[in-house]
PDB file with one MODEL, atoms N, CA, C and O in Angstrom:
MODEL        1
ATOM      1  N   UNK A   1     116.814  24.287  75.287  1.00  0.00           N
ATOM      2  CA  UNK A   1     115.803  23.438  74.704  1.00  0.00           C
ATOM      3  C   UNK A   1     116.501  22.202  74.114  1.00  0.00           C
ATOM      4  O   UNK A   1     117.409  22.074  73.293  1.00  0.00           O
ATOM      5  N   UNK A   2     115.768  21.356  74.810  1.00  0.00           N
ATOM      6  CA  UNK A   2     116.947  19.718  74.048  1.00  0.00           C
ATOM      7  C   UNK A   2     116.203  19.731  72.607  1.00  0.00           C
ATOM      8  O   UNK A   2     115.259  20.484  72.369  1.00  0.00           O
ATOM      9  N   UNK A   3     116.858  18.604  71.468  1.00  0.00           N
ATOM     10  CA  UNK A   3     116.614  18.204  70.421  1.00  0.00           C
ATOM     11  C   UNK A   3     114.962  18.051  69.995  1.00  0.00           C
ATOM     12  O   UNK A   3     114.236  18.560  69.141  1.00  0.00           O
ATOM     13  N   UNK A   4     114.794  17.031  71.115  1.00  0.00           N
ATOM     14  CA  UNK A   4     113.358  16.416  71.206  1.00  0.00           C
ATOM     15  C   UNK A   4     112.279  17.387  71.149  1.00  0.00           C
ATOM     16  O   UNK A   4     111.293  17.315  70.416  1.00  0.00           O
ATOM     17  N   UNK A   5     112.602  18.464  72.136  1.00  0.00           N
ATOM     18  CA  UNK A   5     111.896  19.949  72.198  1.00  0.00           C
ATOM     19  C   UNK A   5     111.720  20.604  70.655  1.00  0.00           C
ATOM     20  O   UNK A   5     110.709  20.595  69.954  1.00  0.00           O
ATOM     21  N   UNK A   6     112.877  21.103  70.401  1.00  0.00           N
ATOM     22  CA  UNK A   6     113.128  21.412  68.776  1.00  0.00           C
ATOM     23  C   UNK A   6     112.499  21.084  67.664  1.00  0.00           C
ATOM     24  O   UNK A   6     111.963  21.698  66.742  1.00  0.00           O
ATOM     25  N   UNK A   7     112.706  19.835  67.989  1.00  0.00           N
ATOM     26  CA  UNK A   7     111.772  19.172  66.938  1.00  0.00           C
ATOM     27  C   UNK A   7     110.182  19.297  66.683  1.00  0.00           C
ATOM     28  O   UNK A   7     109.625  19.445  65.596  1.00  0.00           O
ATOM     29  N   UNK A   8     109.487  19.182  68.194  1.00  0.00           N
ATOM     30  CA  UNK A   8     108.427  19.066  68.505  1.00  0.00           C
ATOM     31  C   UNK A   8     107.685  20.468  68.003  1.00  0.00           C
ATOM     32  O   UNK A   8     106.622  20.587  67.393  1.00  0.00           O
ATOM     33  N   UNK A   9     108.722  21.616  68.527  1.00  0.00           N
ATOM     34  CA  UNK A   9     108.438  22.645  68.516  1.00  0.00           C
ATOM     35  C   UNK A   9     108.039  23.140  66.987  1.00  0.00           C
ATOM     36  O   UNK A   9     107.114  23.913  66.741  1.00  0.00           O
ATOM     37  N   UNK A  10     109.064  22.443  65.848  1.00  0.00           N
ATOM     38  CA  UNK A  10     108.807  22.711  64.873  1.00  0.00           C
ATOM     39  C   UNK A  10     107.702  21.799  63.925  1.00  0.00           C
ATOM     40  O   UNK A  10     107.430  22.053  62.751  1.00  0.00           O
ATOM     41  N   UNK A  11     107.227  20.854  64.607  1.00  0.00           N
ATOM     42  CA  UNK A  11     106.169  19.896  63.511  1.00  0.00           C
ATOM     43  C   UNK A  11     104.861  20.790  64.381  1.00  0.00           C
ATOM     44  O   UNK A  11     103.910  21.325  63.811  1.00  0.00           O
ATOM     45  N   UNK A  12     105.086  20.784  65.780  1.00  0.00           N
ATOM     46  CA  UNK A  12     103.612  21.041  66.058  1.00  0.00           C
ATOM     47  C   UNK A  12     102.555  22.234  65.167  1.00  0.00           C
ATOM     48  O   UNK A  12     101.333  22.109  65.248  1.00  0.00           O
ATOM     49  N   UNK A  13     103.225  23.446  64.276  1.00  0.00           N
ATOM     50  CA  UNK A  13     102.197  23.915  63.824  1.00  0.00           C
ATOM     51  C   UNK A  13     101.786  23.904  62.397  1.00  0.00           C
ATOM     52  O   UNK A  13     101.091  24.769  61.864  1.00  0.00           O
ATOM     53  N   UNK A  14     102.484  22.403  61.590  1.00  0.00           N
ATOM     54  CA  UNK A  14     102.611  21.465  60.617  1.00  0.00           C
ATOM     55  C   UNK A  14     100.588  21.094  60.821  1.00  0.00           C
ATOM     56  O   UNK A  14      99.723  21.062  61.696  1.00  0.00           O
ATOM     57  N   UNK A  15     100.746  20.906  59.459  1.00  0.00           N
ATOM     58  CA  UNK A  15      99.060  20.005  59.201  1.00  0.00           C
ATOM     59  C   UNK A  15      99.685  18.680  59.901  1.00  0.00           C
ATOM     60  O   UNK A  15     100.794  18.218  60.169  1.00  0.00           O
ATOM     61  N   UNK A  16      98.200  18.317  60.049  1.00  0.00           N
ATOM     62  CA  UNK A  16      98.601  16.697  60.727  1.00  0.00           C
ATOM     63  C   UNK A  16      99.130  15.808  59.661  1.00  0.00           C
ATOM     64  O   UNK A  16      99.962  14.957  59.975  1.00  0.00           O
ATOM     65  N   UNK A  17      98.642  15.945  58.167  1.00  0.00           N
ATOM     66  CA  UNK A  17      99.104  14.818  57.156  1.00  0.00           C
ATOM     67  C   UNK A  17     100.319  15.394  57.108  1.00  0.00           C
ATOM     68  O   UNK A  17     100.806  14.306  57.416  1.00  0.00           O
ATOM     69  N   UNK A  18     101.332  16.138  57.003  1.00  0.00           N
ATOM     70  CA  UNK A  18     102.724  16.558  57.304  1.00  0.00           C
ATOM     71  C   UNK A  18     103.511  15.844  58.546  1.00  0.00           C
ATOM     72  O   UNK A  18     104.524  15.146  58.526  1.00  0.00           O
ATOM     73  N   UNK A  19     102.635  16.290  59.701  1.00  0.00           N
ATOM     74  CA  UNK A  19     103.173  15.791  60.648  1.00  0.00           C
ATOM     75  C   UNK A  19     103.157  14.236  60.794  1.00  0.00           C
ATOM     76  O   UNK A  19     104.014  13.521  61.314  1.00  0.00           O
ATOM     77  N   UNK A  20     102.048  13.911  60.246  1.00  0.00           N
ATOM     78  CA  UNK A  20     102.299  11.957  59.858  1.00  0.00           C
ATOM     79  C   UNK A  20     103.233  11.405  59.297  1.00  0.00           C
ATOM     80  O   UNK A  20     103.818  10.361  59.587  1.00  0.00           O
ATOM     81  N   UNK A  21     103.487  12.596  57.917  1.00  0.00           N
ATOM     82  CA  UNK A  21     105.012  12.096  56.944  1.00  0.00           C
ATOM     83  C   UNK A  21     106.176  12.177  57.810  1.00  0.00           C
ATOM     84  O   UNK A  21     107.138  11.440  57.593  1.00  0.00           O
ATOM     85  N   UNK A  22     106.176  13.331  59.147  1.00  0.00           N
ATOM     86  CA  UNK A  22     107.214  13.277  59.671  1.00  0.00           C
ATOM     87  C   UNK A  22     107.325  11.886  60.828  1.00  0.00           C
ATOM     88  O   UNK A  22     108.329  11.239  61.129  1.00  0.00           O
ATOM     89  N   UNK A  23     106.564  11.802  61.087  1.00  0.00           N
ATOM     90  CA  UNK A  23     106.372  10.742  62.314  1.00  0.00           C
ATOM     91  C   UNK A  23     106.615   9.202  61.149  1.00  0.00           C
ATOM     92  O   UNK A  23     107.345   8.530  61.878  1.00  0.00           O
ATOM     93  N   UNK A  24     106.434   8.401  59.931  1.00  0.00           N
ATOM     94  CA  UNK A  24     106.563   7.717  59.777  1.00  0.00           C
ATOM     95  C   UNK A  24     107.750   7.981  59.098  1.00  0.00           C
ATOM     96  O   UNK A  24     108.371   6.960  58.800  1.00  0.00           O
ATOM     97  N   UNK A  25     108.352   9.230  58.700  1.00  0.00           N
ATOM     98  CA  UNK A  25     110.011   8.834  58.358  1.00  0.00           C
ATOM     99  C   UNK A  25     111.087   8.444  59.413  1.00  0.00           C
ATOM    100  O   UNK A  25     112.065   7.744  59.151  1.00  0.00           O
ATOM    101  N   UNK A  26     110.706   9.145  61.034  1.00  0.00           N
ATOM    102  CA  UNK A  26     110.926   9.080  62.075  1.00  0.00           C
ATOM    103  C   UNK A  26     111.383   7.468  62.485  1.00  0.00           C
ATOM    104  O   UNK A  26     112.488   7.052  62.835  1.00  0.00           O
ATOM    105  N   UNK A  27     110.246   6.824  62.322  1.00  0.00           N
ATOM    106  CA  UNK A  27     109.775   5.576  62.376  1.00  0.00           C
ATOM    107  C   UNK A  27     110.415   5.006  61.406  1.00  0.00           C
ATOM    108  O   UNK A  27     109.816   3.994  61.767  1.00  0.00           O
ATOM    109  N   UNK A  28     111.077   4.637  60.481  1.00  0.00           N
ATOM    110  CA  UNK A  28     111.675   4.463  59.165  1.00  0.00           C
ATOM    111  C   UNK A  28     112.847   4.452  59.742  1.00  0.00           C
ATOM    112  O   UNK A  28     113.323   3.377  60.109  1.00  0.00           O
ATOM    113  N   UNK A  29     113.364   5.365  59.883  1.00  0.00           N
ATOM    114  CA  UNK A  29     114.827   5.822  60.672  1.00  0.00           C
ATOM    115  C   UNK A  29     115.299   5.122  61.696  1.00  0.00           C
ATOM    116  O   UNK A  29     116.499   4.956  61.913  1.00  0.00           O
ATOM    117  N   UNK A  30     114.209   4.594  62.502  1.00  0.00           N
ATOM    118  CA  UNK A  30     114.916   4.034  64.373  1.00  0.00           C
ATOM    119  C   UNK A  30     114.413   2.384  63.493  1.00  0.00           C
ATOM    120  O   UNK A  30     115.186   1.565  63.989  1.00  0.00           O
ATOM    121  N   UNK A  31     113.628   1.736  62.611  1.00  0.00           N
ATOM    122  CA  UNK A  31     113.863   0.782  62.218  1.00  0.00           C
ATOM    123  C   UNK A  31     114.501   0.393  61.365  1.00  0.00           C
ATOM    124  O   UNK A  31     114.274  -0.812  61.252  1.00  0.00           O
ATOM    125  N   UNK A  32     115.441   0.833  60.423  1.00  0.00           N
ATOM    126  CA  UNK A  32     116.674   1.040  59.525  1.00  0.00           C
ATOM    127  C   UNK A  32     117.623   0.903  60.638  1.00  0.00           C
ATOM    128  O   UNK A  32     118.215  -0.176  60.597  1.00  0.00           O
ATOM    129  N   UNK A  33     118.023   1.828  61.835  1.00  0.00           N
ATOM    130  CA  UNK A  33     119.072   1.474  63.233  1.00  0.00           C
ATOM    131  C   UNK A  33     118.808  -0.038  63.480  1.00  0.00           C
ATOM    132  O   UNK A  33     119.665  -0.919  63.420  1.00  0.00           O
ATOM    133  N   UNK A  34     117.665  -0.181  63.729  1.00  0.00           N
ATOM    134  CA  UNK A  34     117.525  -1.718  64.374  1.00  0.00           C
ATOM    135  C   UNK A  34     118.120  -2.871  63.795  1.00  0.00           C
ATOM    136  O   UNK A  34     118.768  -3.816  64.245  1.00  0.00           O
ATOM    137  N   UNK A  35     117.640  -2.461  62.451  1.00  0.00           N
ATOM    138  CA  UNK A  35     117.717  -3.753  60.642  1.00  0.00           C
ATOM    139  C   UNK A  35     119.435  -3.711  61.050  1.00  0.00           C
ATOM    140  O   UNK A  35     120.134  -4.608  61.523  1.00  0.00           O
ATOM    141  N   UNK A  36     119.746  -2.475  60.710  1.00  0.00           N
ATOM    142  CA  UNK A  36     121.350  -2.273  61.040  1.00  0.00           C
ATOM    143  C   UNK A  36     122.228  -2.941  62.281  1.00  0.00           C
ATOM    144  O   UNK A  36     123.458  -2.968  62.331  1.00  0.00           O
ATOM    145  N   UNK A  37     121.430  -3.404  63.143  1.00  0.00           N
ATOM    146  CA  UNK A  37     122.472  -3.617  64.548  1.00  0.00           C
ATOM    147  C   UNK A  37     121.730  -5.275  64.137  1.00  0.00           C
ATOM    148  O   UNK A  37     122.781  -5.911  64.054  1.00  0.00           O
ATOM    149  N   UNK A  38     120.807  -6.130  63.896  1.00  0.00           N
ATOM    150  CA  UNK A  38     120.800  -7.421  63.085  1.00  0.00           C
ATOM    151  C   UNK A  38     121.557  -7.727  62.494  1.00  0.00           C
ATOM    152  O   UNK A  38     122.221  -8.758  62.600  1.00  0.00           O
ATOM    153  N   UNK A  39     121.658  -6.688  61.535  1.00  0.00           N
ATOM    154  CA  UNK A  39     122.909  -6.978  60.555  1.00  0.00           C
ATOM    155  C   UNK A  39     123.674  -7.505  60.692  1.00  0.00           C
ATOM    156  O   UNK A  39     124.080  -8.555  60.194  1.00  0.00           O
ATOM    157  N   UNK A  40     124.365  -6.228  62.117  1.00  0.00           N
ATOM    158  CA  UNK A  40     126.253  -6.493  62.821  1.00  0.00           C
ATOM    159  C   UNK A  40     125.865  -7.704  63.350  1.00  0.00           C
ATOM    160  O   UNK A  40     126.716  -8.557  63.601  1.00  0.00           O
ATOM    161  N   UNK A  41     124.424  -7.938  63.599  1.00  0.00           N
ATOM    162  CA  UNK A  41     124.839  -9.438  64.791  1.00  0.00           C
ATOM    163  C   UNK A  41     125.150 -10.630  63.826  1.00  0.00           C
ATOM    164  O   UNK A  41     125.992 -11.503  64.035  1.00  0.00           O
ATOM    165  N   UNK A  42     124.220 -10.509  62.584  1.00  0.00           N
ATOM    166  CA  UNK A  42     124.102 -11.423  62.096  1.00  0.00           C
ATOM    167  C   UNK A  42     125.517 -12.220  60.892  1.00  0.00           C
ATOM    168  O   UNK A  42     125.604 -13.341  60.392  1.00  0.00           O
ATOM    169  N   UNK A  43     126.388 -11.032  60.818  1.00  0.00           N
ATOM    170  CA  UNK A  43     127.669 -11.063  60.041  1.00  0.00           C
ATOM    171  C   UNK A  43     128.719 -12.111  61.300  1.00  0.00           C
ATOM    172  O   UNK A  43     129.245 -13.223  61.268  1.00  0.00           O
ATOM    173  N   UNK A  44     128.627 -11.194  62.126  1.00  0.00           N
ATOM    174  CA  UNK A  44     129.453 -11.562  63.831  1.00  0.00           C
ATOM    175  C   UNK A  44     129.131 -13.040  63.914  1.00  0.00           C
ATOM    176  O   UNK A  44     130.017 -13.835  64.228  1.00  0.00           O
ATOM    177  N   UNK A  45     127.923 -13.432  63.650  1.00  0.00           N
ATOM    178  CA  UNK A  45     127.809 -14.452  63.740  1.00  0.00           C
ATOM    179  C   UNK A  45     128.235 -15.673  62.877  1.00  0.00           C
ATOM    180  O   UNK A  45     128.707 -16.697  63.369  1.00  0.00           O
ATOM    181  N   UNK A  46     127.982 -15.432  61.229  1.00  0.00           N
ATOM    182  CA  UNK A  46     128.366 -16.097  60.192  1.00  0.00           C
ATOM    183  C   UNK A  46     129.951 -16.039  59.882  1.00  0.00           C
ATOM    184  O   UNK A  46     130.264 -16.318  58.725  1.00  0.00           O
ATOM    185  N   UNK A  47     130.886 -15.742  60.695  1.00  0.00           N
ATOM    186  CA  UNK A  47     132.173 -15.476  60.753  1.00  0.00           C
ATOM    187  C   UNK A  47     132.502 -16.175  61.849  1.00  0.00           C
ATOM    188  O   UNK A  47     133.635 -16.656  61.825  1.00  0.00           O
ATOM    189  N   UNK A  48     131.849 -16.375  62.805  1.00  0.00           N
ATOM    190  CA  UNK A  48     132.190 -17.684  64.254  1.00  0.00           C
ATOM    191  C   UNK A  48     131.998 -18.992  63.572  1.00  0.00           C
ATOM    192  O   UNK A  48     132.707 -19.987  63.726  1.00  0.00           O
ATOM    193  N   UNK A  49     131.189 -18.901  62.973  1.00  0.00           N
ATOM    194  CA  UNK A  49     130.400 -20.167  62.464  1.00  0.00           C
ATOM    195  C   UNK A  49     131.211 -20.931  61.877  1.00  0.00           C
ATOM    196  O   UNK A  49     131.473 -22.120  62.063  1.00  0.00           O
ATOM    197  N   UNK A  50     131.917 -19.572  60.563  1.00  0.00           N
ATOM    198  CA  UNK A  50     132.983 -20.896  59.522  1.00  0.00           C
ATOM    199  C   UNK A  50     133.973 -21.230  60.290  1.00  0.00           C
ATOM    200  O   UNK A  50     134.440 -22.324  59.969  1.00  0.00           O
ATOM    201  N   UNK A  51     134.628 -20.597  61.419  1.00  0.00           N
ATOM    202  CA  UNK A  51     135.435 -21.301  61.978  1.00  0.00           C
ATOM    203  C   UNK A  51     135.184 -22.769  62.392  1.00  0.00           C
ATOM    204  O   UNK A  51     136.092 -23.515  62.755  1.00  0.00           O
ATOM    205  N   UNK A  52     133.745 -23.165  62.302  1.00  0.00           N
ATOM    206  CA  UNK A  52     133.656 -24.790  62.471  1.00  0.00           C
ATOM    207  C   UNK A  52     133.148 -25.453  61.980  1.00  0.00           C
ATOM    208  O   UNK A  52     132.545 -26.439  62.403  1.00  0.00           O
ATOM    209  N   UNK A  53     133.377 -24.716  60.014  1.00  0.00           N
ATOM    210  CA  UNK A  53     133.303 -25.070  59.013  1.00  0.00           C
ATOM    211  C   UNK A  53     134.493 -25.721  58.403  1.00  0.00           C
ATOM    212  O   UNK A  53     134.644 -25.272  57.266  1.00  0.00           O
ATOM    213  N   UNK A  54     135.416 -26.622  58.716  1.00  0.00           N
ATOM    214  CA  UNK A  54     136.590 -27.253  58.584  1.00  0.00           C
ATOM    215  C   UNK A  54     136.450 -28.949  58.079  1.00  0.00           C
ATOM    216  O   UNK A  54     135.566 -29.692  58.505  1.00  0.00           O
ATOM    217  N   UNK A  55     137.497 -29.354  57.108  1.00  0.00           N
ATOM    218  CA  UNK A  55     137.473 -30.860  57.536  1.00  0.00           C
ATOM    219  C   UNK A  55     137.754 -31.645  58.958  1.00  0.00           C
ATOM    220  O   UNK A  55     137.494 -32.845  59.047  1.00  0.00           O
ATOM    221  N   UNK A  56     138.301 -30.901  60.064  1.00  0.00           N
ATOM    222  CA  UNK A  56     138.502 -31.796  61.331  1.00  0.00           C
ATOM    223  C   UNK A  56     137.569 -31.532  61.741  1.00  0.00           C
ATOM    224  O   UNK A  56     137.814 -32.439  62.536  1.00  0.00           O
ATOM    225  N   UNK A  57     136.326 -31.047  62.145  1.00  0.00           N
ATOM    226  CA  UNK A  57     135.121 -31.116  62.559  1.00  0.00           C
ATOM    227  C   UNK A  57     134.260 -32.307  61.470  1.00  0.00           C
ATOM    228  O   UNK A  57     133.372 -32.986  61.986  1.00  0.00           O
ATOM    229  N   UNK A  58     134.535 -32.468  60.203  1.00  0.00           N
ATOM    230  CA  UNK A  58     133.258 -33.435  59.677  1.00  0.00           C
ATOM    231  C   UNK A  58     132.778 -34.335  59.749  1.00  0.00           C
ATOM    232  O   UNK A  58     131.962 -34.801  58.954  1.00  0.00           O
ATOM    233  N   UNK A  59     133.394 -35.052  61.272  1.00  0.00           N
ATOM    234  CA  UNK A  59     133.639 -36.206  61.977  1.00  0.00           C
ATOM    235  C   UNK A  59     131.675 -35.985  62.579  1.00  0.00           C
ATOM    236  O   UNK A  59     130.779 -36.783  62.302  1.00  0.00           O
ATOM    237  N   UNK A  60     131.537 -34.887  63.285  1.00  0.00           N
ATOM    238  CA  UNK A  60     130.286 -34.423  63.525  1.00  0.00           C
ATOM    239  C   UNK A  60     129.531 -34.510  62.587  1.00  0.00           C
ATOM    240  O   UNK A  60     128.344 -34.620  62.896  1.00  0.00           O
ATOM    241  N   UNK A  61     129.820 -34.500  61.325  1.00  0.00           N
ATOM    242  CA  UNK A  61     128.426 -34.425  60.778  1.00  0.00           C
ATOM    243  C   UNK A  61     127.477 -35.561  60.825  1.00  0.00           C
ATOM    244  O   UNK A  61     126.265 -35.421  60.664  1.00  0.00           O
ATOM    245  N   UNK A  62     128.098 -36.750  61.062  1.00  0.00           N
ATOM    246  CA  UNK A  62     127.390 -37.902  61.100  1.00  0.00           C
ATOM    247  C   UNK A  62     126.803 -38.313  62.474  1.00  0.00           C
ATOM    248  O   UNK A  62     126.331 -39.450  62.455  1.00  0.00           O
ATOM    249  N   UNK A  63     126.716 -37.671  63.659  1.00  0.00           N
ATOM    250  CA  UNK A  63     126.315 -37.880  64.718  1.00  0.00           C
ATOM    251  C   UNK A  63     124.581 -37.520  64.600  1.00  0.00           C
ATOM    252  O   UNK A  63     123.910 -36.513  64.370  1.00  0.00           O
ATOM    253  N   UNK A  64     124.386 -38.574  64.819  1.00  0.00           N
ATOM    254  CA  UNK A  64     122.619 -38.058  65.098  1.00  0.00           C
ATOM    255  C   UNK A  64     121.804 -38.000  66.230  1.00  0.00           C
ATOM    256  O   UNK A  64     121.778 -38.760  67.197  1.00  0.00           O
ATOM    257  N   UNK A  65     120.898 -36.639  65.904  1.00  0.00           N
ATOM    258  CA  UNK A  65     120.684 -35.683  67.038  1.00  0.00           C
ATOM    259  C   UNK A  65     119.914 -36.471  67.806  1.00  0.00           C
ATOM    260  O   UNK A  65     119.334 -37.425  67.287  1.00  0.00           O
ATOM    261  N   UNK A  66     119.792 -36.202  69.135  1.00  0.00           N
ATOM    262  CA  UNK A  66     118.505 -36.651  69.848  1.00  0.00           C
ATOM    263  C   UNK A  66     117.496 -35.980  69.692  1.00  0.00           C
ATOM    264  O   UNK A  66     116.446 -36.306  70.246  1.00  0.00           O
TER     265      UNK A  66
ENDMDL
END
């Protein structure tokens, strides 16, 4: 019996307002993973960035955009 089975096996003879608490902690859980892998992107990213946060780049700052 895989995990998924297991699980199932054990909410299905849960009241449904039980089985809701389980289904939105569920839900809680795989969007906490998600928030979490934003995160990594979003650090990964602010660490490329200062690299062209320097005085020999500030030559750019005065170029204006099209």
């Amino acid at each position: 019996m895989t995990l998924a089975e297991q699980i199932y096996q054990t909410v299905k003879p849960l009241p449904e307002a039980v089985a809701q608490e389980i289904l939105d902690f569920a839900l809680f859980l795989r969007q906490r993973e998600e928030n979490s892998e934003w995160q990594n992107l979003m650090l990964a990213q602010s660490s490329a960035l200062a690299d062209w946060n320097n005085e020999e780049n500030e030559v750019w700052n005065d170029v204006p955009a099209l």
